[in-house]
C-alpha positions as CSV (number, residue, x, y, z in Angstrom):
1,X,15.1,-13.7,2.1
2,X,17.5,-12.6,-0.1
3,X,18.2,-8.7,-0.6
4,X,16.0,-6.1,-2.0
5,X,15.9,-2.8,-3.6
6,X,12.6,-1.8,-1.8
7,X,10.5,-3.4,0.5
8,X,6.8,-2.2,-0.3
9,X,3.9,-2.8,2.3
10,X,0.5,-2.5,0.8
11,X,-1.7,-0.6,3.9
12,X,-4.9,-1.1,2.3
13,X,-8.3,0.1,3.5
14,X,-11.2,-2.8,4.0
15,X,-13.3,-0.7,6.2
16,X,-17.3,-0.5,5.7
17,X,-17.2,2.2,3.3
18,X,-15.4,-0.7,1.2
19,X,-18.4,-2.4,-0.3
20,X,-18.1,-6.4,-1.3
21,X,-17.6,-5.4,-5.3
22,X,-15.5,-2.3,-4.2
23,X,-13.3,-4.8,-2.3
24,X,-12.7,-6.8,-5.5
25,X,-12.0,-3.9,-7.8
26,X,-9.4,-2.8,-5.5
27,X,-7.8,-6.2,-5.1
28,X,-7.8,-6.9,-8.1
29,X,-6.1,-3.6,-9.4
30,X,-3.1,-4.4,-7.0
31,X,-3.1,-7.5,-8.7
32,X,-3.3,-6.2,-12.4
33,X,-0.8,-4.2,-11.5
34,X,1.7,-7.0,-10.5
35,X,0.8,-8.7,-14.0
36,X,2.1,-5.4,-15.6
37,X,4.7,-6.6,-17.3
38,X,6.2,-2.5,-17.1
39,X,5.7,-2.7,-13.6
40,X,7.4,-6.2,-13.5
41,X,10.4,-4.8,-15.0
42,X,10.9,-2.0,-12.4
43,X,10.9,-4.3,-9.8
44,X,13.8,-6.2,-11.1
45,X,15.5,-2.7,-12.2
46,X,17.6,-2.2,-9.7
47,X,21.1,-3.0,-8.5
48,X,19.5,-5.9,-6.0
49,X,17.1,-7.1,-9.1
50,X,13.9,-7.6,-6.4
51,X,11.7,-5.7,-4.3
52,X,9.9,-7.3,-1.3
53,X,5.9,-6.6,-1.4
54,X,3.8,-7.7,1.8
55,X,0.0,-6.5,2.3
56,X,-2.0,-5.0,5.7
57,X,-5.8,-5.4,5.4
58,X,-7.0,-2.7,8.4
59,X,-10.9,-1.2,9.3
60,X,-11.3,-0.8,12.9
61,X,-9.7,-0.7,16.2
62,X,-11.3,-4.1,17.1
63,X,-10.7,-6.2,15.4
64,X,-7.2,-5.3,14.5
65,X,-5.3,-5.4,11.0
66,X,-4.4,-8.1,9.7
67,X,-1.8,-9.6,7.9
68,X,-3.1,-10.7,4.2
69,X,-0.2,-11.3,2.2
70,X,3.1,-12.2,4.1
71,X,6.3,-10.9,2.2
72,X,6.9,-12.4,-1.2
73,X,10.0,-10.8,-3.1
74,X,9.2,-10.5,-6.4
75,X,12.7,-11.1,-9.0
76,X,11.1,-11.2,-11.9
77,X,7.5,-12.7,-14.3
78,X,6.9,-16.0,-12.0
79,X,7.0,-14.4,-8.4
80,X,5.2,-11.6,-9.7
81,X,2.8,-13.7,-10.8
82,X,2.6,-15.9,-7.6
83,X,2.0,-11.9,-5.6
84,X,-0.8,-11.3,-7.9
85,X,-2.7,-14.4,-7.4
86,X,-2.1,-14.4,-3.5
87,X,-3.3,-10.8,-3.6
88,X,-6.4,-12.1,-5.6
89,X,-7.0,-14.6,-3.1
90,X,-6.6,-12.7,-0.3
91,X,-9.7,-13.3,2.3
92,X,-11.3,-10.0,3.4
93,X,-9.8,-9.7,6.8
94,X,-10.0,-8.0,9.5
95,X,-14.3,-7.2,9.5
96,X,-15.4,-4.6,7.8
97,X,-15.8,-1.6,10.4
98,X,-14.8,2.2,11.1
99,X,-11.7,3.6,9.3
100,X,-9.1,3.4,12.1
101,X,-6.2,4.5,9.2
102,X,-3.6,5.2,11.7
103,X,-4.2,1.8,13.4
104,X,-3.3,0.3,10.1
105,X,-0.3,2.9,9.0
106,X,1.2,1.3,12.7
107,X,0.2,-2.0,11.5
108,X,2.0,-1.3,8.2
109,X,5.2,0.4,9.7
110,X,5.6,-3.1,11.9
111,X,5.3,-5.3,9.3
112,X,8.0,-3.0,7.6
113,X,10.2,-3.4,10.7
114,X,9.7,-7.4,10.5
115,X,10.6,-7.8,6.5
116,X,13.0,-10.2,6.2
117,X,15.4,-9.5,3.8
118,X,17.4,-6.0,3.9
119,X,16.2,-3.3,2.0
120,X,18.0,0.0,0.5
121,X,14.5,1.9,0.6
122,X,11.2,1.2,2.7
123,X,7.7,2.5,1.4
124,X,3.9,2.3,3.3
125,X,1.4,2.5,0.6
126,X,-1.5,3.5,1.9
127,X,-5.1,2.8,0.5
128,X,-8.8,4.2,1.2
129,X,-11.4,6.0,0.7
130,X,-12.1,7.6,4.3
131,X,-10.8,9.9,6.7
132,X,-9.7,8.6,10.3
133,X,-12.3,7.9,12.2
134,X,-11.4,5.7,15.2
135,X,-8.4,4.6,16.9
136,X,-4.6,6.5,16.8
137,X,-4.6,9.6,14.6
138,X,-2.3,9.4,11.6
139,X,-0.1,12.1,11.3
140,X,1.9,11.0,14.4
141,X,2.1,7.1,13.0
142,X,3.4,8.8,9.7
143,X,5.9,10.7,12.1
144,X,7.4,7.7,13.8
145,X,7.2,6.0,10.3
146,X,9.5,9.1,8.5
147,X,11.8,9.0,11.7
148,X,12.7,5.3,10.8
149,X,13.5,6.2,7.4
150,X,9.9,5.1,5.4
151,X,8.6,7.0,2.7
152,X,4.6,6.9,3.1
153,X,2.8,7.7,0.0
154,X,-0.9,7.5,-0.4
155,X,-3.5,6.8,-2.9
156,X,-7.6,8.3,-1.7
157,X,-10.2,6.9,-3.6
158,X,-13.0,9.8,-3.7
159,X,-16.4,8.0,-3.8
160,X,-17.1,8.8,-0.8
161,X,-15.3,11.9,0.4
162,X,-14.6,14.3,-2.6
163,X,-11.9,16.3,-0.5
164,X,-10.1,12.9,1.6
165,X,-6.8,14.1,-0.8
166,X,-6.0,16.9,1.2
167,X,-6.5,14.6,4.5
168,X,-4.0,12.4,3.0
169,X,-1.5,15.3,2.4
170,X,-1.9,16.7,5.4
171,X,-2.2,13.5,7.1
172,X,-0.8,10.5,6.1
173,X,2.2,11.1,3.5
174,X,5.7,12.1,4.5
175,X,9.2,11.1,4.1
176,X,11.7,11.5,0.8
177,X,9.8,11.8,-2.5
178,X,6.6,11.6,-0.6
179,X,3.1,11.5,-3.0
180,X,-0.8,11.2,-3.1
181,X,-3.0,10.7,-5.7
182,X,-6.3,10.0,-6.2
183,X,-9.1,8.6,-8.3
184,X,-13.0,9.1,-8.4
185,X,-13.8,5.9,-7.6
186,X,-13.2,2.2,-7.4
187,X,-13.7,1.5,-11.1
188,X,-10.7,3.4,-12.0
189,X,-8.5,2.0,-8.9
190,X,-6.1,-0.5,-11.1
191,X,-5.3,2.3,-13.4
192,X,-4.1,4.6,-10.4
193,X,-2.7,1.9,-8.7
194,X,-0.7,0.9,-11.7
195,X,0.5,4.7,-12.1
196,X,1.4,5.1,-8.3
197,X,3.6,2.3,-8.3
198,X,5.6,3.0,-11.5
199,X,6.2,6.6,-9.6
200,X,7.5,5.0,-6.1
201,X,9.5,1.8,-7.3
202,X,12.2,3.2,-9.4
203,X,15.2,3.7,-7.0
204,X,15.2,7.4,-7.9
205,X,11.2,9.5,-7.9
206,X,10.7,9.6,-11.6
207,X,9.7,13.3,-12.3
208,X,5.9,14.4,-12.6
């Protein structure tokens, strides 16, 4: 694979807090969001013109995370096009089961270490709407991650647990330019999605 300004993995929760209809809202806002033709144009923005997007699907310890979408670099309307309808089509994999989120942030930070074409900046984007519950705690995963140079920013969904933003700053964030935000619930996922990601493309954090 050719270069890449960033190389994005999408860490996204598909635990059984994640209902059937919860699952589609949220895929389909990472989707949406790849259709944005705003978003669209800071992927191609920078000096390399392309970012590299790849997706982790994680729940519980057993079964494991699981790949969903392998990476895709995205240069411009066509490939983000072809991202947004693999995302769509993405089977709900691994089972839905307890919220081992630092089992997945690992998961993530491998598949980071694996993407394929060089990257100035890596990010973890992590997804959910639980605290850990199972499995590796976080905050150590999001240590090794900031070692190796990954920024891991964080977006809680608060249906279920109306404080899970602070677990997520104290938690799961960490590196340069670090972030979480959050949204009540499922039904207003694309829109934060959408936001988050025209905050942590951009080869420089756009000021809040």
């Amino acid at each position: 694979m050719e270069p890449v300004d960033v190389a994005l993995c999408l860490c996204v929760d598909v635990s059984a807090s994640v209902g059937y209809d919860e699952f589609g809202l949220m895929l389909g806002g990472y989707a949406a969001a790849f259709r944005d033709p705003a978003v669209v144009a800071l992927c191609t923005a920078g000096r390399r013109g392309a970012v590299a997007v790849g997706a982790v699907f994680w729940s519980g310890v057993f079964p494991g995370p699981e790949v969903a979408v392998p990476w895709r670099r995205v240069n411009g309307e066509a490939a983000a096009e072809a991202l947004a309808a693999a995302l769509d089509d993405a089977p709900r994999l691994p089972a839905a089961g307890a919220t081992a989120l630092g089992e997945g942030m690992a998961h993530g930070l491998a598949l980071l270490a694996r993407c394929p074409a060089d990257a100035t900046r890596l990010l973890l984007d992590v997804s959910g709407d639980g605290r850990h519950n199972q499995g590796r705690p976080p905050g150590p995963i999001r240590d090794l991650g900031v070692a190796a140079g990954v920024t891991v920013n964080g977006l809680a969904v608060l249906n279920e647990e109306a404080d899970l933003l602070d677990h997520y700053r104290e938690e799961v964030i960490g590196g340069t330019g670090s972030f979480a935000v959050a949204c009540d619930d499922y039904a207003a996922f694309a829109e934060a999605v959408r936001a988050k990601l025209m905050r942590e493309i951009p080869a420089a954090p756009l000021a809040v």
